[in-house]
N, C-alpha and C positions, 0 to 999 in steps of 0.2 A: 699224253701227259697233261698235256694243257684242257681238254675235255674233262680228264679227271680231277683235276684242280678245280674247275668252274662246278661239277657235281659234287662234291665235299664242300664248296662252300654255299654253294645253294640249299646243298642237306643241313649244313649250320644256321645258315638266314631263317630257315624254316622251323628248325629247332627252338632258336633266339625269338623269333615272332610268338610261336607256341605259348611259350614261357612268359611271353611277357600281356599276350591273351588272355591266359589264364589268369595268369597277377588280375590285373582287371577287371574281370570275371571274380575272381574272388574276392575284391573288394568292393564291386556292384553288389555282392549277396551281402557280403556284412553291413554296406548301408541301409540292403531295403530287408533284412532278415527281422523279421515279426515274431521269430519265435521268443518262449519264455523259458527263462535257463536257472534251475536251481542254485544257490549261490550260499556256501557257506563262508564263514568270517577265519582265517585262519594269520594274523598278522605276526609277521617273522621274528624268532628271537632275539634275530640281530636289529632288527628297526627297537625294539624293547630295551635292546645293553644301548644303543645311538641315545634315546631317549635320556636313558638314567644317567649317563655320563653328558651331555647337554646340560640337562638339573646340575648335577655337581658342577659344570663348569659356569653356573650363572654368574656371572658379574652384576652386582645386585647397584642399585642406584642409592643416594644417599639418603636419609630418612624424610620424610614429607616436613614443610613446615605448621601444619597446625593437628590440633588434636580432633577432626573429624576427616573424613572421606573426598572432603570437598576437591580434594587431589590427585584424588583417586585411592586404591587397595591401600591401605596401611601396607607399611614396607615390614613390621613384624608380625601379620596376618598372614600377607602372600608367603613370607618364610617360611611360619608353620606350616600353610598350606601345602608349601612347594617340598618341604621337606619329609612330609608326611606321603606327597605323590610321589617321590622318589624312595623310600624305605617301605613304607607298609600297606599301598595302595595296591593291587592287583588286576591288571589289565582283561588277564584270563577267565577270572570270574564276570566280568562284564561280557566279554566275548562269549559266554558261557549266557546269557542272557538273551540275545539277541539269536545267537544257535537252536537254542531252546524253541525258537518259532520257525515256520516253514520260510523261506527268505530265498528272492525269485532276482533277478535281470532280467528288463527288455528294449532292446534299442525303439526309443521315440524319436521321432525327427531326427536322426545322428547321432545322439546321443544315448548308453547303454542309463536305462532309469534303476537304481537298485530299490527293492519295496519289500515288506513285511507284507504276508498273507493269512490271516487266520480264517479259516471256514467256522460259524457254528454249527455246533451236533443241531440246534433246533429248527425243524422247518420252519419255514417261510422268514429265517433271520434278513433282516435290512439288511444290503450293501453297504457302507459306510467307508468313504474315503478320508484321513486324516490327515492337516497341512501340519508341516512346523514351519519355523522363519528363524532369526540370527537372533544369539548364537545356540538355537536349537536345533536338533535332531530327533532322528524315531529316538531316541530312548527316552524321548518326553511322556511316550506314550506307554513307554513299557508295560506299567502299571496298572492301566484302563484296559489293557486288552482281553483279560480273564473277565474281570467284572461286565464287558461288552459282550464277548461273542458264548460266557456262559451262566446268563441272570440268574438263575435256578441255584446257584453255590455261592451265590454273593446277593441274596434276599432281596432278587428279581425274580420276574416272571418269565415262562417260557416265549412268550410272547413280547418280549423287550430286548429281542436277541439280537445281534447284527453281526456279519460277515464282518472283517476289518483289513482293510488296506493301507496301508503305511509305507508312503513313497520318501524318498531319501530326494531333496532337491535337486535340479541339475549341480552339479558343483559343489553339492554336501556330499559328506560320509562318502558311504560306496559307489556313494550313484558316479556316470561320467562328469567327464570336466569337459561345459563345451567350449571349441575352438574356435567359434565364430561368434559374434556379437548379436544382439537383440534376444537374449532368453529371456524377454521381462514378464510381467506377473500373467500378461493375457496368454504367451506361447507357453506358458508352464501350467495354466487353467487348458487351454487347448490339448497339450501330452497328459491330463489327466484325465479327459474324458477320453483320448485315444486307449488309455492302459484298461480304465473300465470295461470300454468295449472290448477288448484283448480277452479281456477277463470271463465276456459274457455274458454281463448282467445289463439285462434288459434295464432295470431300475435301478437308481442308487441315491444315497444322500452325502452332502460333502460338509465336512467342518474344518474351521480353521483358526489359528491365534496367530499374531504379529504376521509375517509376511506371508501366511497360511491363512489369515482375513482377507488379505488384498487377492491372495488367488482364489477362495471358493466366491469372492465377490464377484470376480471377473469370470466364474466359470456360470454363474448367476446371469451376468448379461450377455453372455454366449449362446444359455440355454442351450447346452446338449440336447437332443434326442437321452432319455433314462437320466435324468437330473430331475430328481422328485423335490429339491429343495437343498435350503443351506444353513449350517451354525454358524454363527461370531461370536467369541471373548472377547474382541475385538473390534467393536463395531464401527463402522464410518459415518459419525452423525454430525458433527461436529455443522452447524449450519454456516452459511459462506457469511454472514455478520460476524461471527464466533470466529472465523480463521480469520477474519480482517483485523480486528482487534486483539488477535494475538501478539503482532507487534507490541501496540501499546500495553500489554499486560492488565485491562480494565474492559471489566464486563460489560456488553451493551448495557443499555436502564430496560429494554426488553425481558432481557433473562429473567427468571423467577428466582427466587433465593436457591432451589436446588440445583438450575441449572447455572447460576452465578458460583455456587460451590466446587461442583465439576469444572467449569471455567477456570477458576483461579487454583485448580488442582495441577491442570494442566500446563497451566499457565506459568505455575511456580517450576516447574521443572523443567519447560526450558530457558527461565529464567539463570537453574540453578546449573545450567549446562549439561543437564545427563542425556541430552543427544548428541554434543559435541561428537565421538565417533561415529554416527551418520554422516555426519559432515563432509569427516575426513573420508568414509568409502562411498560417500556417495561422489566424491571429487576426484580422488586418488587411489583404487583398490591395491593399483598393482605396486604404489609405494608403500602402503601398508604390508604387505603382500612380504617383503625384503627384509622386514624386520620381523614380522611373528613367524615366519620359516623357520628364520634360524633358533630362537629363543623361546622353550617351553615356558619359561616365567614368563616370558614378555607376552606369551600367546595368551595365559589364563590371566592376567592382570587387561588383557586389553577384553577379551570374554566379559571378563566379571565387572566393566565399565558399561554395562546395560544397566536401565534402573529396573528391568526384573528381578535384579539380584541386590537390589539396594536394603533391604530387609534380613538378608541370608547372614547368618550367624558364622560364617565361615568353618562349619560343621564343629562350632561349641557348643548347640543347642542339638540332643541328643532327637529332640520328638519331631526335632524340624525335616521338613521335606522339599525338595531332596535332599538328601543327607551328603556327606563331604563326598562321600562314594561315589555317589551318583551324578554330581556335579565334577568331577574326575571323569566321569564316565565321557560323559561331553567332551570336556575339555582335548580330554586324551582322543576321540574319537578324531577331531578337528586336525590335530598332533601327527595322526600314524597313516591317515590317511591324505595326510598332505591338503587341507582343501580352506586355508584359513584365508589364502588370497582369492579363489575361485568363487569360495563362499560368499566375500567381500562384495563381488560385483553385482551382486544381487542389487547393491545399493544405487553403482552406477547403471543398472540397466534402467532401473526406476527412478531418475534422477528430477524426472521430470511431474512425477506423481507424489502424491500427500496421503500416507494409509488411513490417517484419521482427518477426515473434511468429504462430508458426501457431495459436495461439489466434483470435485476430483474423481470419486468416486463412480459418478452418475448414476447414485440410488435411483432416482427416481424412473430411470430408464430400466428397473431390474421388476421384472412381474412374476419372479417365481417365488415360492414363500421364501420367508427367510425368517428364521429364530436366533435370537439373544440370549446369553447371559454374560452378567456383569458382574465382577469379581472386585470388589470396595479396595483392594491395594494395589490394583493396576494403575497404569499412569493414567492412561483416559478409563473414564467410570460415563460412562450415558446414561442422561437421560431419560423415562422414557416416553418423555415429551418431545426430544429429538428422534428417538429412533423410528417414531411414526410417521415423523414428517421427511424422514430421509426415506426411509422402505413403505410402499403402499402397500404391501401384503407381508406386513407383519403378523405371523398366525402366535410368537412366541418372545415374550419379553420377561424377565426376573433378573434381580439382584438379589447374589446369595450374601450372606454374611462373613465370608472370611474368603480368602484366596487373594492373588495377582494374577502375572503376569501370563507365568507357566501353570496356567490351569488345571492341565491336567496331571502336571508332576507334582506339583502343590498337592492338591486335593482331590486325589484319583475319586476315593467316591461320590465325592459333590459332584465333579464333571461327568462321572456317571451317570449319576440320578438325572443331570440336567440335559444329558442328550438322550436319555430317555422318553424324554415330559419333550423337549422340543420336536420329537420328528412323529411322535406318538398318532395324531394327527394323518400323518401322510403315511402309513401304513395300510 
């Protein structure tokens, strides 16, 4: 009896070891598992009625004390707003957007990365990898993506075609949330030349705006193996006289009149506070994090506290772009996907970095080409008396006439045209 006791339990110790083997085993494979996993957007009807009754239960704050912005959203803005995102705004059709393209997962470093994939019909199209930064996402891109990977229907050449990738940040949209610290701009420049090669392109070009600058810069002085070069909206030129006198708010006597203009462009705006929420997530993400969880107003009033959006007509200006939709689109993305604190830490991982000051930067450490364009309503406007002396293989400099922040949502065909003209060259 006692023998048989001692074999029923040794058959159970073996069973239990088995099991817990295997466990092990299968989450060794999911950390080092390479493969690429089709990924459609399908977000629950029940996260949608949470959403809409959240909105109806907003506890709204009492009206601002002056008649501009300087306080932030107008409290009878954000209402219309808020009230329009809860009655008439449609989720579905946005998700119906993003569906509309092929849309992949692959674990980088631990992390499950979600990306946009479009192949062009035309041979020998460029690779082209797209950054966004806060509080943007791939739908900034949405727009460029026809005009990119098929010139021939949008009064391009077959020969101006590009492949297009559009990765979702660690910690935005669909991509993972990682659980450990240090995702900062160089190990998210590093998981995008990992996904390329995943991908199998020998060759590629990268472009980027807001925190999508800091990382194709840093994938610039990594130099990949297949990094043919890099775009900025966003360029880091800013020279280390110019960020030392940013305290004082007074342009060195160096400066020319044009680069004294950009100066005090810049200079007015953090004067006028509209980085203050930097501040806060570059110090505190996860207190931030506490409050736009719970509160879809509170999440699109702290959103719409970037000065990219310092211009946007709160979708009363019909021709503007993006239009109220579209800027919902966002917002809601941040929203259903739970990623407002995640997203935040981007701030604190780079707490110690400056994306505009090519000191910080260390242009001049970067020998791959590198092209510009300058968008006249963005907050920092370069030079491009700076941008030469910040990048020594500058092949591509212009300033267009109209746009900001979000370049490409602004002014899908201008940013177009312009990553056209800039990689044109390295073809």
């Amino acid at each position: 009896m006692k023998n048989k006791a001692k074999i029923i339990a040794h058959t159970l110790w073996v069973i239990l070891f088995s099991l817990v083997l295997s466990e092990v085993t299968a989450q060794e494979k999911i950390k080092t598992d390479e493969s690429i996993r089709p990924y459609r957007i399908n977000i629950s009807n029940a996260d949608l009625k949470d959403l809409k009754e959240r909105i109806l239960d907003t506890k709204w704050p009492t009206k601002e004390t002056v008649s501009d912005q300087s306080q932030g959203a107008n409290l009878s803005k954000m209402k219309d707003l808020v009230h329009y995102w809860c009655t008439s705004y449609d989720w579905r059709k946005a998700e119906a957007k993003l569906n509309a393209y092929p849309q992949f997962v692959t674990k980088i470093d631990g992390v499950d990365i979600h990306f946009i994939h479009v192949r062009s019909k035309e041979k020998n199209a460029m690779p082209l990898i797209l950054s966004h930064g806060w509080p943007g996402s791939v739908f900034e891109f949405i727009n460029v993506i026809g005009p990119l990977t098929n010139p021939v229907a949008y009064g391009g050449k077959a020969e101006d075609a590009f492949d297009v990738i559009i990765p979702s940040l660690p910690g935005f949209g669909f991509s993972g949330k990682p659980t450990e610290a240090g995702w900062d701009i160089d190990r998210i420049a590093k998981a995008w030349a990992v996904l390329m090669n995943r991908l199998e392109y020998k060759q590629y070009v990268a472009q980027g705006g807001d925190w999508g600058a800091g990382i194709v810069n840093s994938m610039a002085l990594q130099a990949p193996k297949g990094l043919l070069g890099i775009h900025s909206n966003l360029p880091a030129t800013l020279p280390t006289e110019g960020g030392k006198a940013l305290a004082s708010g007074i342009a060195p006597e160096s400066f020319s009149a044009k680069e004294r203009a950009s100066f005090n462009h810049l200079s007015k705006s953090i004067k006028d506070g509209d980085f203050t929420y930097k501040m806060t997530m570059t110090t505190r993400p996860q207190a931030v994090g506490y409050a736009l969880n719970d509160s879809p107003a509170g999440l699109a009033a702290w959103l719409l506290l970037h000065p990219g959006f310092a211009n946007w007509s709160y979708g009363t200006d019909p021709k503007q772009s993006p239009t109220k939709d579209e800027v919902l689109d966002d917002i809601s993305l941040y929203w259903l996907t739970n990623s407002a604190t995640s997203a935040a830490r981007i701030y604190w991982e780079n707490r110690n970095f400056e994306i505009v000051g090519s000191a910080s930067m260390k242009t001049d450490q970067i020998k791959l080409p590198v092209a510009i364009t300058v968008f006249p309503e963005d907050v920092f406007t370069s030079p491009e008396t700076w941008a030469h002396k910040a990048f020594k293989n500058l092949i591509y400099f212009h300033e267009v006439d109209k746009g900001g922040h979000f370049a490409a949502w602004e002014q899908p065909q201008l940013f177009t045209a312009e990553l056209r003209l800039a990689f044109k060259s390295l073809r």
